[in-house]
N, C-alpha and C positions, 0 to 999 in steps of 0.2 A: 766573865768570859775567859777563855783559857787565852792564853798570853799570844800577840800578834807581834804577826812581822816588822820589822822599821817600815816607815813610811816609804811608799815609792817615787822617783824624781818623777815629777810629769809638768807637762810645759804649762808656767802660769795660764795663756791661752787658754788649753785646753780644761784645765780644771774648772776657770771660770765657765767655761761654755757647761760642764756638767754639775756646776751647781746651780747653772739658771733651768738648765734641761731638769733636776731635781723637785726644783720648785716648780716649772710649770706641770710636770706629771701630775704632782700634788694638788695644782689646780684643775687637771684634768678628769681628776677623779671626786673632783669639788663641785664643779660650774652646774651641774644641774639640780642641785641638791636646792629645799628650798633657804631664800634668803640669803644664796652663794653671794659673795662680793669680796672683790681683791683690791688693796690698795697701794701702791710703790710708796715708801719710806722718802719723799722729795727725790733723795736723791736713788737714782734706783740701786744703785751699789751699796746703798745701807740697808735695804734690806724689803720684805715685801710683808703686809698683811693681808691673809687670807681668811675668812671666816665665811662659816656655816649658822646654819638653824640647829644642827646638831648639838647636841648641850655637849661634850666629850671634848676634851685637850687635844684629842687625838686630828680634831677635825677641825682645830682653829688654832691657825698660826702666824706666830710671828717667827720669819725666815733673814738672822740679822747675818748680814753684808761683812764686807772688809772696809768699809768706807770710814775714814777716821771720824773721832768726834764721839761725845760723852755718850754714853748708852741709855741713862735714865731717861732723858727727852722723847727715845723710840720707845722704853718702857711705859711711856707715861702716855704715849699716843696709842701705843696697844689697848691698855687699859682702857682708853674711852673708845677705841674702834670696836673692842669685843660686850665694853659693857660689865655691869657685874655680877649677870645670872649667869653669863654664860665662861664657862671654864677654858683655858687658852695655852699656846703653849710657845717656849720661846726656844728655837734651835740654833745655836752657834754656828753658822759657816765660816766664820774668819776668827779674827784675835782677839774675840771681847769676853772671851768665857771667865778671865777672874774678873771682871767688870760685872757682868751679870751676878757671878754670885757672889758681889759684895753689893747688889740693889735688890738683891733675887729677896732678902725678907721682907723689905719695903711692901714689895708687891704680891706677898704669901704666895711667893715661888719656891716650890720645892724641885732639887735635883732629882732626876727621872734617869733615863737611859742613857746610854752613850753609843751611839751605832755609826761604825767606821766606813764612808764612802770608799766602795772600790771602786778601780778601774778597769775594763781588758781595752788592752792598746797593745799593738794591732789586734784587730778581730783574728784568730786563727783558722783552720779551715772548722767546718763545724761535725761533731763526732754523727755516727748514726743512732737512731733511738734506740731504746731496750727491747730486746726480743718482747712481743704482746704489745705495747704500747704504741697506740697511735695518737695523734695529736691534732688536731681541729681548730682553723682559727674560728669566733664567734662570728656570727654571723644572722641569725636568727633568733627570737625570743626564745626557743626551742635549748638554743644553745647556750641562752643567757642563763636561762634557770638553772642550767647545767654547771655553767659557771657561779653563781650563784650558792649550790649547793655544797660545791666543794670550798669556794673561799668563804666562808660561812664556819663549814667545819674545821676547815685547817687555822684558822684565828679565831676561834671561838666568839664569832660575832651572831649577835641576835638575827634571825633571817630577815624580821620586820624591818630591819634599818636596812638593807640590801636597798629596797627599792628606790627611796631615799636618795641614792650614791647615784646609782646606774638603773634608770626606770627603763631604759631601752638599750640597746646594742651602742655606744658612743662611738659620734662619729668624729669625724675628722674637725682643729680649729683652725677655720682661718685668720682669725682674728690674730691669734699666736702664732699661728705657721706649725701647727703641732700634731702630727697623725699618730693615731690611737687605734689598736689591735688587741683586742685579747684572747688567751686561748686554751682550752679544757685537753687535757691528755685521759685517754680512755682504756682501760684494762677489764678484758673480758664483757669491752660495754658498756662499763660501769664506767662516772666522772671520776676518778681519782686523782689528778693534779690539776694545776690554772697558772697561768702566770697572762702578764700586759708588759707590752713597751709603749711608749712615747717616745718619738721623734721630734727631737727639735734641733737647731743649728747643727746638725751632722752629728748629736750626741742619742745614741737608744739607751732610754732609761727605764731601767727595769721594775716592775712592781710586782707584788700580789702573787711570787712565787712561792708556792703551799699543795700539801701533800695531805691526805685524811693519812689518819694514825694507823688505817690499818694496810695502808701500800707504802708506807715511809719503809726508806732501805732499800729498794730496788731499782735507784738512779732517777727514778720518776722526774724529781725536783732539779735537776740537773736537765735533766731530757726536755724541761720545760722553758729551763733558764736557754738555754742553747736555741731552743725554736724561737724565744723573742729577740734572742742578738739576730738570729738567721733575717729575720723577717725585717727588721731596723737596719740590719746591712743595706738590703735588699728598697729601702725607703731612704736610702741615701746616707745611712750613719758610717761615720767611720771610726768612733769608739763606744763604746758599753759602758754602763755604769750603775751605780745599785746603792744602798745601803743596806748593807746587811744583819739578819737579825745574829743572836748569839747561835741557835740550831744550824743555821745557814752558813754561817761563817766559813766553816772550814770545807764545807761542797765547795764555794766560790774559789779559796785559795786552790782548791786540788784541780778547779777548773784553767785557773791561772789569770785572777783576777786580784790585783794585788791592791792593798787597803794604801789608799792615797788621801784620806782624809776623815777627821774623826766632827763626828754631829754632839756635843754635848746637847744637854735637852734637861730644860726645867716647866714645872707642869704646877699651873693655880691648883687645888684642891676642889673635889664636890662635893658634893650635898644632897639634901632633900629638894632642893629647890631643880635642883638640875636633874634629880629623879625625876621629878614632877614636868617640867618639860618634855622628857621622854617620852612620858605617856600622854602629852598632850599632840606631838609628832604621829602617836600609831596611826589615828585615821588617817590621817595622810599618804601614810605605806599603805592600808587600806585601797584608799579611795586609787592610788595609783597600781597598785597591782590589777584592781578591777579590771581599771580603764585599758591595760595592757593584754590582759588576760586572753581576750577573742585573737591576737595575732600569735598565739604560741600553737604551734603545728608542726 
C-alpha cells in the first residue's frame, strides 16, 4: 500500500466506541448466516469471537481487545471455538500484534492484510452526488438483488454465498442497539455502486463500499461512502469510521478521513476440506433464495 499518514490523535473514548462499532457491523453482517454465534473473550475488552457456517477466514473471527494478559489463552480458546475444519481469522485491535506473531506458527497462522481504521471527526457538511448518479437506500428484495449484484462483482465474491450473509433486507438489532441501512447508487439504471452503515453507540461504521470495474473513477465510491455517513448522521452518529482497503485508501483520505488505527490480520490456511464444506453450503443458498424469490417485485 502506498505510504500513509501518521496516525491521527482521537480521544481514547472515541476509538473505543469505533472499534466496538467495527465489530458489531461485523456481526451485523454475520448473525443471520447459518450457524452464526458470537462469543465475548470473559472479559469483553479482550476481545470477541465470531463465527460462521462459512468455511472462509474472512467470516470467522477473532476480534483481540487491549485488555492486558497473555494472548495464547485467547488463541487457544479460538481454536476450539472455530474447530479445525473450519478456517478463522485473528485481527489486532490493540497492542498484541508481536505477541500474536510469535504464537501465530503454533496455530498455522499466517500474516494476511493490514487495513488502517479511519476516522471522520466531525462529520463535515456532506458534498452532492455525481451528475447521473442516484442513490437508493435498500429497501426491497428488488433492491437486495440489486445490491447483491453489485457487491458480488465489486469483491469478487461467488453470488451463491450472497444469500448466505443477507437472505433478506437486514433489519435493525435490538438486541445490540445497532441499526443497519444499505444502499445501491444507480447510473443510467444500471446497479453500479453499494455501500452499508451500522449504528452503534453514536459511531457509523462503514461497510461494503464497491464499485463494478466498469464505473470505477467517476466518484461513484465516494458518492456512496458519503450517503452512509449522511444516513448514520442522520440515526444519531456523530463520528464515521471504516477500514479501508488498499484501492480505497486514498478516496477516504481525499474525503478527509484520517487513518487512526492500523488492523494487522493473520489468517489459518484452507484446503480441500474447507472446499468441500462450500459445496456442502450451496443448497442452502439454494433452498434460500427459493424461499425469497416470490417477494422480489
Amino acid at each position: 500500500m502506498a505510504d500513509r499518514a501518521e496516525k491521527a490523535v482521537v480521544a481514547p473514548a472515541v476509538m473505543e466506541r469505533c472499534h466496538r462499532g467495527y465489530i458489531e457491523g461485523f456481526w451485523q453482517y454475520t448473525r443471520a448466516c447459518p450457524g452464526a454465534l458470537r462469543r465475548p473473550l470473559g472479559d469483553p475488552t479482550a476481545g470477541t469471537l465470531i463465527r460462521s457456517a462459512i468455511p472462509s477466514a474472512t467470516a470467522n473471527v477473532l476480534f483481540l481487545g487491549d485488555a492486558p494478559g497473555p494472548v495464547e489463552p485467547w488463541l487457544k480458546e479460538a481454536e476450539s471455538f472455530f474447530g479445525k475444519r473450519v478456517p478463522w481469522r485473528v485481527v489486532a485491535m490493540g497492542a498484541h500484534e508481536s505477541e500474536v506473531g510469535r504464537w501465530a506458527p503454533t496455530y498455522h497462522l499466517r500474516a494476511a492484510t493490514s487495513d488502517p481504521g479511519m476516522v471522520l471527526d466531525p462529520i463535515p457538511p456532506i458534498p452532492a452526488l455525481p451528475a447521473g448518479l442516484v442513490v437508493r437506500g435498500v429497501t426491497s428484495a428488488a433492491e437486495l438483488r440489486d445490491f447483491e449484484q453489485v457487491w458480488c462483482v465489486a469483491f469478487h465474491i461467488p453470488r451463491w454465498i450472497f444469500p448466505l450473509l443477507l437472505p433478506e433486507v437486514p433489519g435493525d438489532d435490538p438486541e445490540f442497539r445497532a441499526e443497519n441501512r444499505l444502499f445501491v447508487g444507480y447510473a443510467e439504471q444500471r446497479p453500479v455502486a453499494c455501500s452499508s452503515v451500522t449504528v452503534v453507540e453514536r459511531v457509523a461504521t462503514l461497510f461494503s463500499v464497491g464499485t463494478v470495474p466498469g464505473a470505477r473513477g467517476r466518484g461513484y465510491g465516494a458518492a456512496l461512502t458519503w450517503k452512509a455517513v449522511e444516513v448514520g448522521r442522520s440515526l444519531g452518529a456523530d463520528v464515521a469510521y471504516l477500514a479501508a482497503s488498499q484501492m480505497g485508501y486514498g478516496v477516504y483520505e481525499k474525503m478527509g478521513f484520517r487513518r487512526a488505527a492500523e488492523y494487522p490480520t493473520w489468517d489459518t490456511p484452507s484446503g480441500f476440506r474447507h472446499l468441500f464444506a462450500m459445496i456442502r453450503l450451496w443448497p442452502a443458498s439454494r433452498r434460500i433464495r427459493r424461499a425469497h424469490a416470490g417477494s422480489v417485485g
